[in-house]
Every structure is written in structure tokens, then in C-alpha cells.
C-alpha positions in Angstrom: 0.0 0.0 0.0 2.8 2.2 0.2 3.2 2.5 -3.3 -0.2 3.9 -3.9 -0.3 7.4 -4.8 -0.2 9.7 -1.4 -4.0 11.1 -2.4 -5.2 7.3 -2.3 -3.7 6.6 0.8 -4.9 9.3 2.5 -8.2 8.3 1.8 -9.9 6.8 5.7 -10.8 3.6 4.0 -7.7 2.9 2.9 -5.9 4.3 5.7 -7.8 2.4 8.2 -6.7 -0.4 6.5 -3.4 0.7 6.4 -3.4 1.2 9.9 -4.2 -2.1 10.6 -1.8 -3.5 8.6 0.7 -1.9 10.7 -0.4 -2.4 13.5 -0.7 -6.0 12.9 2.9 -6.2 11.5 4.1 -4.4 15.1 2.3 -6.8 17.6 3.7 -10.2 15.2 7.1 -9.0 15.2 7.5 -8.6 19.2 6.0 -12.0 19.7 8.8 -14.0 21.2 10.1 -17.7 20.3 7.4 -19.9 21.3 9.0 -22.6 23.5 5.8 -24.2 25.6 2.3 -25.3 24.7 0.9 -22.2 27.0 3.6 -19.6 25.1 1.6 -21.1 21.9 -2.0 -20.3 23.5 -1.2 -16.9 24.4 -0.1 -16.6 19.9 -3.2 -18.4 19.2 -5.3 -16.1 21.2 -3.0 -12.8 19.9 -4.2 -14.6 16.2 -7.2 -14.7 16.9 -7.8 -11.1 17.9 -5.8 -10.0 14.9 -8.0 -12.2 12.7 -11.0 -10.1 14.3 -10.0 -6.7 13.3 -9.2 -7.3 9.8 -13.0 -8.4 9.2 -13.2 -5.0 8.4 -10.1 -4.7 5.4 -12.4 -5.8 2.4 -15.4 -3.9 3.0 -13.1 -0.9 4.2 -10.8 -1.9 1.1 -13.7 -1.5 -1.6 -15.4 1.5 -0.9 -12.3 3.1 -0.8 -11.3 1.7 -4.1 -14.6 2.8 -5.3 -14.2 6.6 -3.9 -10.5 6.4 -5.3 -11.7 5.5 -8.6 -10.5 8.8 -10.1 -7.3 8.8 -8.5 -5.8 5.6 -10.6 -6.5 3.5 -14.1 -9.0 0.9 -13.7 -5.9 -1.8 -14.4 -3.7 -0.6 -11.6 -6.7 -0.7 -9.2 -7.9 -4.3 -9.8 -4.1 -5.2 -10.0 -3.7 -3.7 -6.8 -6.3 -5.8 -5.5 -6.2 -8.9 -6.5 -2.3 -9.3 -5.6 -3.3 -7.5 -1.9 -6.4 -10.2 -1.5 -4.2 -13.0 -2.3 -1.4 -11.7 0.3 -4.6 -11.7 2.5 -5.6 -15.1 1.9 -2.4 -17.0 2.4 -2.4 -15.1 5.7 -5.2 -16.1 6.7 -5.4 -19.8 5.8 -1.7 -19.9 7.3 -3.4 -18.5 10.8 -6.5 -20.4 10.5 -4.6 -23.5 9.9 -2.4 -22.7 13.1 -5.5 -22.0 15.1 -6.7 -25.5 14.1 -4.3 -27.9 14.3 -3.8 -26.2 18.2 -7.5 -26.6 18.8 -6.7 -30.5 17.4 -4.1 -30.7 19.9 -6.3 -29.4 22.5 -8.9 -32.3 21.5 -10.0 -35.0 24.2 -9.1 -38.1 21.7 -5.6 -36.7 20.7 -3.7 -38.5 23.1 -3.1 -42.1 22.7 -4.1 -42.5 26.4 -7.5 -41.0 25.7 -10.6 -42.6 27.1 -12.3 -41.0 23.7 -10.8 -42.4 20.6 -13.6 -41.2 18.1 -11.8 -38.2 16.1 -15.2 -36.0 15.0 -12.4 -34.3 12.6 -11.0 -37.4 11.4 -11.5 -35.9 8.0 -9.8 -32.1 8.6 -6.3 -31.5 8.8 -6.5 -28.7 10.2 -8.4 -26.0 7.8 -8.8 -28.5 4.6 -11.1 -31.0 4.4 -9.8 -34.3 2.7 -13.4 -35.3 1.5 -15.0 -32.6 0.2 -17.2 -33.8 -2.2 -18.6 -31.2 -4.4 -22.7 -32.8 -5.1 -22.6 -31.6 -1.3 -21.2 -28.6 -1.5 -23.9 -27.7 -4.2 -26.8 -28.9 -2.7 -25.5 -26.5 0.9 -25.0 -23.8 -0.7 -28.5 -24.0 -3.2 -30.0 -24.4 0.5 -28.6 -21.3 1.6 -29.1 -19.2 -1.4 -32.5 -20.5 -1.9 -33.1 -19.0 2.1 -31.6 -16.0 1.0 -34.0 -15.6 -1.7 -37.0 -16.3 -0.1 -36.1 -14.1 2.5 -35.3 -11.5 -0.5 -38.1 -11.7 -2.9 -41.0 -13.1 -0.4 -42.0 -16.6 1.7 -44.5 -17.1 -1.9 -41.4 -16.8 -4.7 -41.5 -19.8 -6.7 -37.8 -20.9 -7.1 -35.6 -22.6 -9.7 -34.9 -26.3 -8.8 -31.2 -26.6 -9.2 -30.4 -30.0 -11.2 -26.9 -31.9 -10.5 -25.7 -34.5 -13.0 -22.0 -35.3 -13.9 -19.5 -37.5 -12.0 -21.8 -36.7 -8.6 -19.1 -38.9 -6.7 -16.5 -36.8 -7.3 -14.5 -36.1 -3.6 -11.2 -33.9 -3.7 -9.2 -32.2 -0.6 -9.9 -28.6 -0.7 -10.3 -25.6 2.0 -14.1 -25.8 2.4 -15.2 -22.4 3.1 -13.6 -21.1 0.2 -15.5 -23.3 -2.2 -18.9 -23.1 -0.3 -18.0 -18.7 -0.8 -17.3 -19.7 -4.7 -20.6 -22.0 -5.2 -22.4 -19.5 -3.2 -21.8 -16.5 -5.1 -22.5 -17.9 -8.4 -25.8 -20.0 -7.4 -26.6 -17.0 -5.4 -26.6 -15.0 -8.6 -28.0 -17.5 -11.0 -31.4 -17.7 -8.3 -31.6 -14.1 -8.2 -31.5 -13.7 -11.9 -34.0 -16.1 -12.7 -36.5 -15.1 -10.0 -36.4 -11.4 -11.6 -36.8 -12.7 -14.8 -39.6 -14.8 -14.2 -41.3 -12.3 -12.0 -43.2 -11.3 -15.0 -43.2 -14.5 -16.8 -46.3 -17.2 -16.0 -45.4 -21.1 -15.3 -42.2 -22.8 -13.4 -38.7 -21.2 -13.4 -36.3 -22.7 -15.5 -33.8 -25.3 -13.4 -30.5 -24.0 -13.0 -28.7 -26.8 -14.4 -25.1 -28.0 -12.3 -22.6 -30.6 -14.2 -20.1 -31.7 -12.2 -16.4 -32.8 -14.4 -13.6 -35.0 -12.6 -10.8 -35.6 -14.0 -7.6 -36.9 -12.8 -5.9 -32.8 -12.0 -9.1 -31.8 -11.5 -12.6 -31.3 -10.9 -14.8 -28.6 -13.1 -18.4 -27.7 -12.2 -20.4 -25.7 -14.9 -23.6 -23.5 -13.2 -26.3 -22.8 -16.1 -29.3 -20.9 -15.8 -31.5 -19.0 -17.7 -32.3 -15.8 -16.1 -31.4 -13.9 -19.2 -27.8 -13.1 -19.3 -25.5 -10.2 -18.2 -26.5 -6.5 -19.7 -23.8 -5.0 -22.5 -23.0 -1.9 -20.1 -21.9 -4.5 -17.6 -20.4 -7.6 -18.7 -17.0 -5.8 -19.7 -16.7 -4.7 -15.9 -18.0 -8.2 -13.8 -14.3 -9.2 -13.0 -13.4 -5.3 -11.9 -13.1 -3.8 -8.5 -13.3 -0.1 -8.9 -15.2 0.2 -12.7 -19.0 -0.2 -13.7 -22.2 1.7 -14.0 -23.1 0.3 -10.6 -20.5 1.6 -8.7 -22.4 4.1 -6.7 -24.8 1.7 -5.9 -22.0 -0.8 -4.4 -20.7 1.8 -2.2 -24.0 2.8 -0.7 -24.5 -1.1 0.0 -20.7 -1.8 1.3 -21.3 1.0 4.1 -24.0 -1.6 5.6 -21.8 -4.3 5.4 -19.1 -3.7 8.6 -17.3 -6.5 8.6 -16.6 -9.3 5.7 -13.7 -12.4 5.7 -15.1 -13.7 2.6 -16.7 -17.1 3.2 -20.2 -18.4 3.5 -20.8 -16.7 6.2 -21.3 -13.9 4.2 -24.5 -15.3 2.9 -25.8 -16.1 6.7 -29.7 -15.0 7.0 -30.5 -13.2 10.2 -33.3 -15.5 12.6 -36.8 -13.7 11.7 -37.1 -13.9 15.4 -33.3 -14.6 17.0 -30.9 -13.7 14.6 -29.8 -17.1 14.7 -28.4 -18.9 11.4 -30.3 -20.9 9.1 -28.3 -23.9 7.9 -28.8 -27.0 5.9 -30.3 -30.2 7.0 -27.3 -32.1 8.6 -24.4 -29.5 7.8 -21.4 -29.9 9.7 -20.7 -27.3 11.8 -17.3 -27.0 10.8 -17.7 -26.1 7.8 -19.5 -22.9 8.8 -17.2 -22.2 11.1 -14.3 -23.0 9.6 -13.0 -19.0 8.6 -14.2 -16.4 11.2 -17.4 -16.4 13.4 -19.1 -13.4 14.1 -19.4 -11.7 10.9 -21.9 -9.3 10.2 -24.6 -10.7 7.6 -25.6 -8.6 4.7 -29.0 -8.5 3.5 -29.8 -11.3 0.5 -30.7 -8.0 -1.7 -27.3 -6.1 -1.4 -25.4 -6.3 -4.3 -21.6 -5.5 -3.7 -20.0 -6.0 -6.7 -17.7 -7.8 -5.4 -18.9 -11.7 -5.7 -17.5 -12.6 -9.1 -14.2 -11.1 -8.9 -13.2 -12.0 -5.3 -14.6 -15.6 -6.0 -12.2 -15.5 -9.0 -9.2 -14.3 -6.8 -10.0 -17.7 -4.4 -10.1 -19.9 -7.4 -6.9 -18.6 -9.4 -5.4 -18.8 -5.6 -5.5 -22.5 -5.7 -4.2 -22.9 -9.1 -7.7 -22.9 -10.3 -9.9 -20.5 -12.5 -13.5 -19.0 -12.8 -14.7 -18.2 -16.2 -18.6 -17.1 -17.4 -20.2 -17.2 -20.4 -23.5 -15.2 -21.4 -25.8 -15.0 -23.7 -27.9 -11.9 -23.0 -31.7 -12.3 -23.4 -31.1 -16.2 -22.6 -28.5 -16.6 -19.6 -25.2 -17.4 -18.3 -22.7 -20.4 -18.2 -20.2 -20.2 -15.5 -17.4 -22.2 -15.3 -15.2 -23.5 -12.1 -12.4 -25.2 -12.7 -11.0 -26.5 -9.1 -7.2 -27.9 -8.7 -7.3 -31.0 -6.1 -4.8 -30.1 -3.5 -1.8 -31.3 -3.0 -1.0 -31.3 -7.1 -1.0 -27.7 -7.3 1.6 -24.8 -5.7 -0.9 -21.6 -4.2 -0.3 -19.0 -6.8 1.1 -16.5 -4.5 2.2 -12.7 -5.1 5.8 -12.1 -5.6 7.8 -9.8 -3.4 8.3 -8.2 -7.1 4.8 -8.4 -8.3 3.8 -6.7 -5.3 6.6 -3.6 -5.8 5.4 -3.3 -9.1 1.9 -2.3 -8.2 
């Protein structure tokens, strides 16, 4: 961030975040050698805390992108962010992985001597799930967005069915929350597009239609729908940051949206009564809890601008990509191309990529 221009920086969103950078980068570097299991609790809980505070970066991060739109080329602004979200990432799966392997070591049936030798984690190492099998991903996260839109367009909407066919056994390791964020996003989008479509259209939404691809690298899942395609003006600008006729509109949204890690939790639906979560039938806790707890929800009808591109910044993370295809008037093919773990290095930011922006 200190190569921005000085007018960006000085901008409170970005200095906030800034600020916390810093800050962050002070309290790490005075944290002694950990030689003892309670020297570790004490990092875990300084983790933690840190993890906490920067709930607040991406929100605080867009909208002053957005208000700093003028200050920079639309190129050197969604360069600036995607290699500053990937930094991010790799931080954060490198604490969130620390914070669970200690929690594993904490665990009643780690010991050998343990009276409980059931392991409920038996298939996390730490953050990434070793089964995740993506027919279950889908069907969570069609759950969820299906909530979200009833909750968004009324308890009488009649909603798309979401089809699955393909290899539907297909089971990779992968980080969990960051697919169910991914998945999310684009089901999330294809509902709410075909819902407005059909809102003035008689008979039975058209099924959003889900193939699932495995192949030996690899696993691909296409998302089809028909809820008639991406408008002209906006297409060129889905994948950017800063640029778009709807720009003003995202920022008014981002101010209600306080705090954001970027996983599912995102798309959580306040209680109509508690505030409580809704969740689907049998999902495992962990893999809502996986990233942060305690994230402020946004409503199912605030658009942020921000689904597409940062879902594409997870995928390309993981040596994977995120493509879409429209046809406007008919609808949209969207294309995620996963990388099983372990075959794949994390495409990280160079020290010189990073100068360079």
C-alpha cells in the first residue's frame, strides 16, 4: 500500500486499513520464540484477535477503491487488488490452519491414552477437508441461497430447482469455506436472476442446471441458468473492483456491510425472530465455522459488486480459474475449474509483483 499514490492513501478507507496493517505487523514481530504449549496459547489467542479486526479490510478496502476510482486506471486498481487479496488469503489460511491444528491438539481423543478415541475431525487437517465432495457442496449452498432468496423476494417466490448430474461422486481435498463462498456467489446469482426474470413471466422457473467434471488434476463444475444473461453496459466490468455503472450503488450497499472475511458466512440469514443462522439439514458445523465467526450478515438483496471477482481471486489462488459465459436475453454459463490439492503450488504474489503495483 505504500506505493499507492499519497491522495489514495490518505483516503480513511484505505488508511484504516493501512493502519491495521501496521499495526498487525508491530504486535507479530515482538511475539517471542514460542517454546511451551501455554507460550503457543497466548499466539493463538493474539491470532485470533488479529483475525477479528481485519474483518473490516475488504469492506473498508472496496469502498475506498470505489471513492478512489479517479485517483488511478481501472488496471492498476484491480491489480492492486487482487495481488493484496491474495497476500490476505495466504495469511489467513496460514493462521486459520495454526488456530486448528492447536485446537486438534487441545482435543479429548488426541492422546493415545484418551478414554475417547472417536476423532469427529477425522477428515480435517487442520483448515482443509480431505473429503469434500462437491454434489454436497452444491446442494449446501443451493440451501442457503434458496433462504436468501425467499427471505429477498418473499415466503411465496417460486424458485428454480437446481439440477446436479455429472460424476456426482467426485471427492477432492480442498479448503471448504472457500468453495462453499465460490458455489455460493454464483448459485446465489444465478437464483436471483432467474426469480427477476420470471417475476413477470407465467409457469415454473427454469432449473439452473449444475454438471459436475472430474478428471484426474481436476474437478470442473459448470452452473447454467436462464435468467437472461449479463446486460452489455456491464459484462466488460464483472471481473473489476473499482469500474462499472453500478458503482455508486455498491458503495451505498458496502457502508452496511461492517465486517466481511469472505466465506459463506457472508450469505448467513439473520433469525426472523433470534438472529440465529439458518443452515442446511445435517451440515457440519465445521464447515461454517471453519474462517471467522461473528461476521456481520448482509442482507440477500445487497449487491456489492464484489462476488465474481473476489470468487475468482480464491479460485486462481489454488491454481484454479473461474470463467462465465453469457448470452444476453437467454442466460449465463459459468465455469469453475477447481485444482485438487496437493497437485497444485498456491499462486502467490511475488515480493516483485507486489513492488510493481
Amino acid at each position: 500500500m505504500q506505493t499507492l499514490p499519497y491522495v489514495v492513501v490518505t483516503n480513511p478507507h484505505m488508511s484504516h486499513v493501512y493502519e491495521l496493517y501496521y499495526k498487525a505487523f508491530e504486535t507479530l514481530r515482538r511475539v517471542r520464540e514460542i517454546k511451551s504449549v501455554e507460550g503457543n496459547d497466548r499466539y493463538c489467542k493474539l491470532i485470533s484477535e488479529t483475525l477479528q479486526e481485519h474483518l473490516t479490510v475488504i469492506p473498508r478496502l472496496a469502498m475506498g477503491i470505489i471513492e478512489c476510482q479517479s485517483l488511478m486506471r481501472p488496471e492498476e486498481t484491480d491489480k492492486f487488488m487482487n495481488t493484496l487479496l491474495r497476500s490476505r488469503i495466504s495469511r489467513r489460511v496460514i493462521a486459520e490452519q495454526h488456530l486448528a491444528l492447536t485446537e486438534t491438539f487441545h482435543s479429548p481423543w488426541y492422546f493415545p491414552d484418551a478414554k475417547q478415541h472417536h476423532d469427529p475431525n477425522v477428515d480435517f487437517v487442520g483448515e482443509v477437508f480431505l473429503r469434500c465432495n462437491a454434489k454436497e457442496v452444491v446442494e449446501e449452498c443451493s440451501h442457503r441461497a434458496k433462504s436468501l432468496a425467499r427471505e429477498a423476494f418473499g415466503g411465496d417466490c417460486v424458485l428454480p430447482e437446481v439440477k446436479l448430474e455429472g460424476h456426482l461422486d467426485a471427492t477432492f481435498p480442498y479448503i471448504l469455506s472457500h468453495l462453499q463462498y465460490i458455489i455460493g456467489e454464483l448459485l446465489r446469482n444465478s437464483i436471483q436472476a432467474v426469480v427477476e426474470k420470471w417475476e413477470h413471466l407465467s409457469g415454473v422457473p427454469a432449473p439452473i442446471e449444475v454438471l459436475i467434471c472430474e478428471a484426474p488434476q481436476h474437478v470442473i463444475i459448470r452452473i447454467s441458468d436462464q435468467g437472461g444473461g449479463i446486460a452489455k453496459d456491464i459484462l466488460p466490468n464483472v471481473w473489476s473492483f473499482s469500474k462499472g455503472p453500478r458503482s455508486q450503488i455498491h458503495l451505498e450497499n458496502l457502508v452496511q456491510v461492517p465486517k466481511m472475511a469472505a466465506t459463506m458466512q457472508e450469505l448467513k440469514i439473520s433469525g426472523r425472530s433470534g438472529g440465529g443462522t439458518t443452515h442446511a439439514p445435517g451440515e457440519d458445523k465445521r464447515s461454517v465455522d471453519a474462517s471467522l465467526s461473528s461476521l456481520t450478515s448482509r442482507p440477500p438483496n445487497l449487491r456489492l459488486g464484489m462476488g465474481l471477482p473476489m470468487s475468482r481471486v480464491y479460485a486462481e489462488y489454488w491454481a484454479g480459474s473461474l470463467e462465465l459465459y453469457s448470452l444476453e436475453g437467454y442466460g449465463v454459463d459459468a465455469f469453475l475449474q477447481i485444482s485438487k490439492l496437493g497437485n497444485k503450488n498456491e499462486q502467490l504474489s511475488t515480493r516483485a509483483s507486489m513492488d510493481a503495483v
